[in-house]
matplotlib code that plots the C-alpha trace (Angstrom):
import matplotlib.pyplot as plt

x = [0.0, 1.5, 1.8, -1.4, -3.5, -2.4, -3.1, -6.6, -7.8, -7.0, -9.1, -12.0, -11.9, -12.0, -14.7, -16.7, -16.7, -19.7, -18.3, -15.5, -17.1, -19.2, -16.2, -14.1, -11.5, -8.7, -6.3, -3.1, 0.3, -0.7, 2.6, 3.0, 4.2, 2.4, -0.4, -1.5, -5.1, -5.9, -9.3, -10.4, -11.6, -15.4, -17.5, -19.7, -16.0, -15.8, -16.6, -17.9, -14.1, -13.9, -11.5, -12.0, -13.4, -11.5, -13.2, -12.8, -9.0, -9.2, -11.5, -8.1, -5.7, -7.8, -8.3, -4.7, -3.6, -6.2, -5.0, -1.5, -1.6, -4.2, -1.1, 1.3, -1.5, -4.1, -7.5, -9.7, -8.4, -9.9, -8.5, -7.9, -7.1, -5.3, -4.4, -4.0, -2.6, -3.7, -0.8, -2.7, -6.1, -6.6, -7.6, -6.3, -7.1, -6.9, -5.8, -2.9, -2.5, 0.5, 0.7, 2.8, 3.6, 5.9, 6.2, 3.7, 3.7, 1.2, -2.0, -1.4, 0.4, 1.4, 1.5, 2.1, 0.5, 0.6, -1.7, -0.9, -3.1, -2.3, -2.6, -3.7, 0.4, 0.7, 2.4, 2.4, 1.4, 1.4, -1.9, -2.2, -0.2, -1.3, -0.3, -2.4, -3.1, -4.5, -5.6, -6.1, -10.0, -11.5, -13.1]
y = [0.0, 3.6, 6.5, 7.9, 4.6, 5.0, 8.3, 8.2, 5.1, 7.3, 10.2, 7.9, 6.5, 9.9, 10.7, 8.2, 9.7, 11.8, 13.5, 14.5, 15.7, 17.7, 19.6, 20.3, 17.5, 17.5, 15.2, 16.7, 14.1, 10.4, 8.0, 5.1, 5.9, 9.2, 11.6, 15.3, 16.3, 19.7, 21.2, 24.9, 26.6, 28.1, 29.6, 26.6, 24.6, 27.0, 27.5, 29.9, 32.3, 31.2, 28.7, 25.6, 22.9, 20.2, 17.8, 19.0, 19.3, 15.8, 14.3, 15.6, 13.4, 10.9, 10.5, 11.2, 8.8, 6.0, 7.0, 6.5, 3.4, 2.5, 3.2, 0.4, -2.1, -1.7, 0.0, -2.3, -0.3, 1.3, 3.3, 1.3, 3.8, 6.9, 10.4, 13.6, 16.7, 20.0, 22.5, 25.9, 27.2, 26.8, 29.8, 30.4, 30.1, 26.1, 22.8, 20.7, 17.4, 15.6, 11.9, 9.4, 5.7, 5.1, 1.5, -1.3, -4.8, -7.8, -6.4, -3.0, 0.1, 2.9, 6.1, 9.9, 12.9, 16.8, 19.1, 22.2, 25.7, 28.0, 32.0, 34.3, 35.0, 30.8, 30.8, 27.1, 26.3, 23.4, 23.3, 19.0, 16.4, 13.1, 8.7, 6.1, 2.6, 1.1, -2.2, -3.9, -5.7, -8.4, -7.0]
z = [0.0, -0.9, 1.2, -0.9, 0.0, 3.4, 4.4, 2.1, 4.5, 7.4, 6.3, 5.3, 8.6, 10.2, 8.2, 8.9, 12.9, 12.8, 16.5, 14.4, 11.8, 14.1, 15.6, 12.4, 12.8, 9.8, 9.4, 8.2, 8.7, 8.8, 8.4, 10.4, 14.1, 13.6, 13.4, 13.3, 13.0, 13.4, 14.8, 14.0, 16.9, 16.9, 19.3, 20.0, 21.3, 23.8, 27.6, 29.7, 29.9, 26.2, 26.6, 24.5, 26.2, 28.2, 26.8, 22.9, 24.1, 25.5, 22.3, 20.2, 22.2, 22.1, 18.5, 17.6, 19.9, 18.5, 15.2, 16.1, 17.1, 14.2, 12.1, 13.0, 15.0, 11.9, 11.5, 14.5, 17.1, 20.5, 22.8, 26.4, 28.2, 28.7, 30.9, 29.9, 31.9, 31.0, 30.9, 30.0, 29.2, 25.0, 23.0, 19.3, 15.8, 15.9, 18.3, 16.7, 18.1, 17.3, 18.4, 18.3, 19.0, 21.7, 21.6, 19.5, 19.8, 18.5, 20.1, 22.0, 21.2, 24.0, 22.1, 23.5, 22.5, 22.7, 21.7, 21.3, 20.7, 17.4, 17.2, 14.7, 13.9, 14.1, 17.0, 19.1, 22.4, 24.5, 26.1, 27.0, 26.9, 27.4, 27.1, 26.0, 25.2, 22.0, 21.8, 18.9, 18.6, 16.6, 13.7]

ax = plt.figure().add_subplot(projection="3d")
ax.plot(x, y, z, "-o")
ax.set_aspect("equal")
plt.show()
C-alpha cells in the first residue's frame, strides 16, 4: 500500500466519525508511528471564559492517539485507556494534536500525544499532553 492509500484510508476512517465531523477535525500528517489532526476553533468549542473545552482538548488526544496506534497495529483499534494533563487554558485560531507511537507490539500500542493551541500570527502552544493505550480488537 503507498503512502497515498495510506493516508486516504486514514481520512475515510475519520470521516466516517460523525463527532469529528461535528467539531471540524482534519487530518493533516498520517505515516506510520504518527499523526497530526488539526481542529479549527469556533465559538460553540468553547466554555464559559472562552476557553476551549476540556473535553474537545481531550477528544483531540484521544483521537490522535487511537490514530497513532491504528497506524502500526491496523485499523480495528480502541482506545484502552489513557491520561491527559492539562498545561494551559486553549484559545487560538486552531488545536494541533501531534501523536505518536511510543512503543507497539502484536495487540497493543502505548503512544504519546501533545496538543498544542495555534494563534492568529501561528504561533504554538502546548496546552495538553497526554499517554495512551491502543488495543487492537477483533473486527
Amino acid at each position: 500500500m503507498g503512502n497515498n492509500d495510506f493516508f486516504d484510508r486514514a481520512e475515510q476512517a475519520l470521516k466516517a466519525q460523525t463527532f469529528s465531523q461535528l467539531v471540524g477535525t482534519e487530518l493533516k500528517e498520517y505515516k506510520p508511528g504518527e499523526v497530526v489532526l488539526e481542529i479549527p476553533i469556533k465559538d460553540n468549542l468553547l466554555q464559559q471564559h472562552k476557553f476551549v473545552h476540556g473535553g474537545v482538548v481531550s477528544y483531540a488526544a484521544d483521537n490522535a492517539l487511537t490514530f497513532a496506534g491504528g497506524s502500526t497495529l491496523g485499523p480495528n483499534v480502541l482506545t484502552s485507556e489513557y491520561k491527559i494533563n492539562y498545561v494551559r487554558p486553549a484559545f487560538g485560531e486552531k488545536l494541533i494534536a501531534r501523536a505518536s507511537v511510543i512503543y507497539s507490539g502484536k495487540r497493543q500500542a502505548v503512544c504519546r500525544c501533545d496538543v498544542f493551541v495555534q494563534d492568529v500570527e501561528g504561533e504554538e502552544k502546548l496546552c495538553a499532553t497526554s499517554q495512551g493505550t491502543i488495543v487492537s480488537v477483533s473486527s
